[in-house]
C-alpha positions as CSV (number, residue, x, y, z in Angstrom):
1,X,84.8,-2.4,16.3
2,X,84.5,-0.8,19.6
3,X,81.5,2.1,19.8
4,X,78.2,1.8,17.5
5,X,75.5,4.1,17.6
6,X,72.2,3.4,15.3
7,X,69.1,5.2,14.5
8,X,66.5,2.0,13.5
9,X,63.5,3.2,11.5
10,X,64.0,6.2,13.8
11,X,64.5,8.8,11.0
12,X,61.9,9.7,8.2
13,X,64.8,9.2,5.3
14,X,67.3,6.2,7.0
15,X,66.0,2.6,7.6
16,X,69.0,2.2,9.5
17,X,71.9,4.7,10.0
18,X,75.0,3.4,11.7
19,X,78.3,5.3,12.8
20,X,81.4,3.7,14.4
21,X,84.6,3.2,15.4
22,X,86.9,0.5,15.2
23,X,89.3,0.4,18.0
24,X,92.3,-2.2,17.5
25,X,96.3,-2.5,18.1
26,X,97.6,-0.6,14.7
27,X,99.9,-3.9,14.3
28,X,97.2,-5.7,13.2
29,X,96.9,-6.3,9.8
30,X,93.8,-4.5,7.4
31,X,92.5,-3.7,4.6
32,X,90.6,-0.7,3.8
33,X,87.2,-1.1,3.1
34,X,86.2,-2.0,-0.3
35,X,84.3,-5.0,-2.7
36,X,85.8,-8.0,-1.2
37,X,87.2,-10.5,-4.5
38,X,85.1,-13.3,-3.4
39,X,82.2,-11.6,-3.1
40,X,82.0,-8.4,-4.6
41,X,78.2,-7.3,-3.5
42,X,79.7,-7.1,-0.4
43,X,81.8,-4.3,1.0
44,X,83.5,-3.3,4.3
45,X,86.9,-3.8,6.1
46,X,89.1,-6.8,6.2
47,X,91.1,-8.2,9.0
48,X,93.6,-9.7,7.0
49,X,94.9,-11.4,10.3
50,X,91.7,-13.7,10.2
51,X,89.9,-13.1,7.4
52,X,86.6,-12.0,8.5
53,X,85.7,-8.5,9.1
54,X,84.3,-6.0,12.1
55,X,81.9,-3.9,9.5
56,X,80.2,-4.9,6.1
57,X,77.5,-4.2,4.0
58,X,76.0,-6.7,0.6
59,X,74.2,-5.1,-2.0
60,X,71.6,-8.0,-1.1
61,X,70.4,-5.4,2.0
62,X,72.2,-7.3,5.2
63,X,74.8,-5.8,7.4
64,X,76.2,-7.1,10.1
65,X,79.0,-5.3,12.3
66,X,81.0,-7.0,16.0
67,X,82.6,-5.4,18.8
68,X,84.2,-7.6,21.8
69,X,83.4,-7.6,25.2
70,X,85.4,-5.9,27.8
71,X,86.7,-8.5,30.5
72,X,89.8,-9.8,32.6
73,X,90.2,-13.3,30.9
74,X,93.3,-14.5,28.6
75,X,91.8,-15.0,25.1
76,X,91.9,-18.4,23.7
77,X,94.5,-18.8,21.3
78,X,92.6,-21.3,19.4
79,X,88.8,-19.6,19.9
80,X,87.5,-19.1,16.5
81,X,87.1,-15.8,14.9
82,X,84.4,-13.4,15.7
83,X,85.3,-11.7,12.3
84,X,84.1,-14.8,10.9
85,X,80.8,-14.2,12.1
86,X,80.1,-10.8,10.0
87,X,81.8,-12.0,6.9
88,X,79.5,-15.4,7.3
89,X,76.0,-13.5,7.7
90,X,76.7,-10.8,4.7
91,X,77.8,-13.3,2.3
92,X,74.9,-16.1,2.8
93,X,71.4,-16.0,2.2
94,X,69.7,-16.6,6.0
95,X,67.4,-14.7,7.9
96,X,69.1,-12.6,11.4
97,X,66.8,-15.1,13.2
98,X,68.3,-18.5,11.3
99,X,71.5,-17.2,11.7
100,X,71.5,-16.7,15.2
101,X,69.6,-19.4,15.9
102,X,72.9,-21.4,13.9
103,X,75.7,-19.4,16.1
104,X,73.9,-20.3,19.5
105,X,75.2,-24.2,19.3
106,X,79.2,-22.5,19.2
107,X,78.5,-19.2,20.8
108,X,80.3,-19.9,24.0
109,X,83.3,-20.8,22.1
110,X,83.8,-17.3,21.0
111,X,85.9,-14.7,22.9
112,X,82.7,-12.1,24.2
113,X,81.3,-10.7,21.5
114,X,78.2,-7.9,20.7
115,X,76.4,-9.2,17.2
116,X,74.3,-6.5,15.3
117,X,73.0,-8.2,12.1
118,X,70.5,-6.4,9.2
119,X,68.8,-9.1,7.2
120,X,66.5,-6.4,5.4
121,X,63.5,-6.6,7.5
122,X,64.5,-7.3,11.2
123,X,67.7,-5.8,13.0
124,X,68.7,-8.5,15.8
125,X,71.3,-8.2,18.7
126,X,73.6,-11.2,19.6
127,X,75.6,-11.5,22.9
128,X,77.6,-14.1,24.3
129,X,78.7,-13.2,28.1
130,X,78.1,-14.0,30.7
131,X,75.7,-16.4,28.5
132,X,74.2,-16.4,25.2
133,X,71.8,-13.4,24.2
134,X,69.7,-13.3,20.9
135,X,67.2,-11.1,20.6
136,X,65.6,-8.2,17.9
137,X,66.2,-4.6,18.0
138,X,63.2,-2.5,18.4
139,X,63.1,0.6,16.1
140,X,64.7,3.8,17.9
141,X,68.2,5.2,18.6
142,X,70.7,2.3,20.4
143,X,74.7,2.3,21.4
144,X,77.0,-0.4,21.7
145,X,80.6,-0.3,22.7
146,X,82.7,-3.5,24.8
147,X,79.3,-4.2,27.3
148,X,75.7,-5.1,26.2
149,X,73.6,-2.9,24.4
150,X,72.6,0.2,25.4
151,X,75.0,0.0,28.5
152,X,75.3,3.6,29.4
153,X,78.9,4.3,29.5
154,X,80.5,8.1,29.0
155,X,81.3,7.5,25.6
156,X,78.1,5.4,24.5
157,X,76.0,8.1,26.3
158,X,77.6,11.0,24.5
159,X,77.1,9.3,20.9
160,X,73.3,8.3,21.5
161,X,72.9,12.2,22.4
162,X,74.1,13.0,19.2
163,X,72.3,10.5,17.2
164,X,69.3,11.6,18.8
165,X,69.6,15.1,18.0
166,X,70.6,14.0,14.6
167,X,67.5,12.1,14.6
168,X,65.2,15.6,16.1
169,X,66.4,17.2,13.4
170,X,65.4,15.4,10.6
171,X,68.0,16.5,8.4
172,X,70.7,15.0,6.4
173,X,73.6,16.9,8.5
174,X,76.5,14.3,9.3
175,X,78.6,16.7,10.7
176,X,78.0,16.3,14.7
177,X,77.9,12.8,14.3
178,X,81.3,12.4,12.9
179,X,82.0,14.9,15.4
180,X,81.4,12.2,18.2
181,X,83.0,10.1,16.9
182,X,86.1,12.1,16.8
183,X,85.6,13.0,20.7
184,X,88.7,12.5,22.4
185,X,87.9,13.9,26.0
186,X,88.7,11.5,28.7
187,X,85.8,10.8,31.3
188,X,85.8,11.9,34.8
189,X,86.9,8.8,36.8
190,X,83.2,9.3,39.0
191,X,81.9,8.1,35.7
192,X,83.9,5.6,34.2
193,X,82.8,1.7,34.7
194,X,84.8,-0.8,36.4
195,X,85.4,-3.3,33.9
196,X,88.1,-5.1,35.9
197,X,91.1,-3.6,34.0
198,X,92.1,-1.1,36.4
199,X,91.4,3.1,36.0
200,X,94.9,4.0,34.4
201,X,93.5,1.9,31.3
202,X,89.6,2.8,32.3
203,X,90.6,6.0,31.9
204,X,93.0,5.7,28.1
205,X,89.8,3.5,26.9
206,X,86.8,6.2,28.2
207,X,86.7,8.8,24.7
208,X,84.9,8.0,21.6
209,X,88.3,8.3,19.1
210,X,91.3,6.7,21.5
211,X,94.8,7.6,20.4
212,X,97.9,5.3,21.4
213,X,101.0,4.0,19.6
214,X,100.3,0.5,19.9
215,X,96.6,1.2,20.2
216,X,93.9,3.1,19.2
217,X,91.1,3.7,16.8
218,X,91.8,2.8,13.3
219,X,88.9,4.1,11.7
220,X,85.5,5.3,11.9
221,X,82.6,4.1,9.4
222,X,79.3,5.6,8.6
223,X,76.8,3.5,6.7
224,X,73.0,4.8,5.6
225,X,70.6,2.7,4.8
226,X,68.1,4.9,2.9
227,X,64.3,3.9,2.7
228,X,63.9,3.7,-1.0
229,X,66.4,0.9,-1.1
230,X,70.2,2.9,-1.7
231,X,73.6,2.6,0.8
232,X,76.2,4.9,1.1
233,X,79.3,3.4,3.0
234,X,81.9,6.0,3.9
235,X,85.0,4.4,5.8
236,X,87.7,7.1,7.1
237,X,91.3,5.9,8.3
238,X,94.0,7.3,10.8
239,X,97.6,6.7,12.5
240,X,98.7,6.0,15.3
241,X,98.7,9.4,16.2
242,X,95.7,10.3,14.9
243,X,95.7,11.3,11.9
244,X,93.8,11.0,9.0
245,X,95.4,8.1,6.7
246,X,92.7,8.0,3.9
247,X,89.1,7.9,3.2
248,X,86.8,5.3,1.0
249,X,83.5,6.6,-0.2
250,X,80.9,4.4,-2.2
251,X,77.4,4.3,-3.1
252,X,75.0,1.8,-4.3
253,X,71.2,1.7,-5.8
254,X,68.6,-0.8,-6.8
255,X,69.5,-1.7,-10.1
256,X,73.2,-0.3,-10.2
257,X,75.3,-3.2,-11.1
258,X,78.3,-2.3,-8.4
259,X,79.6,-0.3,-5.9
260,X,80.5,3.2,-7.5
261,X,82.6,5.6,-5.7
């Protein structure tokens, strides 16, 4: 997961409303989002490389999505899984605070990582580069892509401009957010950062939806958190060229005993 944009108890309907993208080499092995077997009050994506997840959702209220941070250092081979991290909060029981408090012992171990986690009442932010970051997300409109929160890059800028006027107009309209998300216009190099990896790749990295053969964004998510206690998780796929590859819609409400379509 690679760009995340939030509106936190920022909208009169939403508790939380989260859009994304997940950017990742198409090679990489996934499954759509659904009810995982093991646990099937939760739903979201499945890095079937790992095991863990970038993006999911339990019927018990707690969310938790990752992104990585962007840097010029040879991942560790044998660092564990930062999939592991989201899959491990949506399927236990502790509070954002506990659970962070748990990852800080083996945080460094990780490759860099951005942690947003949704325990039902607080909303807290993990980081680990250059050092270890835990801290709670105050209520209003916040981006994350491959640098710490609310870094404003192009892209991240763009989305929170759209979230907020999604916000202003207090309406149920999905349309221009989606519509970031599918933004595919490449930042003037005066703006791009300098994250080490030179501006040829600054440059392919810089729009919302990225395209590439070996690379790109695999799919974009939407989740609402409505106030009276019902999600909505709507996950849409593509190809390597960009394309739409298929779409998984479901719903769930207090009381409801699954995940209906």
């Amino acid at each position: 997961m690679c760009l995340i944009a939030l509106a936190y108890r920022a909208h009169p309907d939403f508790e939380l409303l989260l859009v994304a993208n997940r950017d990742e080499y198409h090679a990489r092995p996934t499954a759509p989002a659904g009810p995982w077997a093991e646990a099937p009050d939760v739903f979201g994506g499945r890095d079937l490389s790992q095991g863990g997840s970038w993006l999911a959702l339990s019927q018990r209220g707690r969310l938790a999505c990752v992104t990585n941070v962007r840097r010029m250092a040879v991942p560790d081979p044998g660092a564990p899984s930062r999939g592991a991290l989201v899959s491990g909060f949506v399927r236990g029981d502790q509070a954002a605070r506990t659970f962070s408090e748990e990852v800080a012992a083996g945080a460094m171990a990780f490759a860099g990582f951005n942690l947003l986690l949704w325990d039902g009442s607080e909303l807290r932010y993990l980081n680990n580069h250059p050092r270890f970051v835990s801290r709670a997300v105050p209520p209003g409109v916040h981006v994350v892509s491959n640098a710490d929160l609310d870094t404003p890059w192009p892209k991240t800028e763009k989305l929170r401009r759209a979230m907020e006027a999604w916000v202003a107009s207090g309406n149920g309209d999905e349309g221009p957010l989606l519509a970031a998300l599918a933004d595919r216009a490449v930042a003037p190099d005066a703006d791009l950062p300098d994250t080490g990896v030179g501006l040829d790749l600054e440059r392919r990295l810089s729009p919302a939806f990225i395209v590439g053969p070996t690379y790109g964004t695999r799919c974009s998510t939407l989740v609402a958190l409505r106030r009276d206690g019902s999600a909505r998780f709507t996950e849409w796929r593509f190809d390597p060229a960009g394309r739409s590859a298929g779409r998984t819609d479901a719903r769930w409400a207090p009381g409801a005993e699954g995940w209906v379509p």
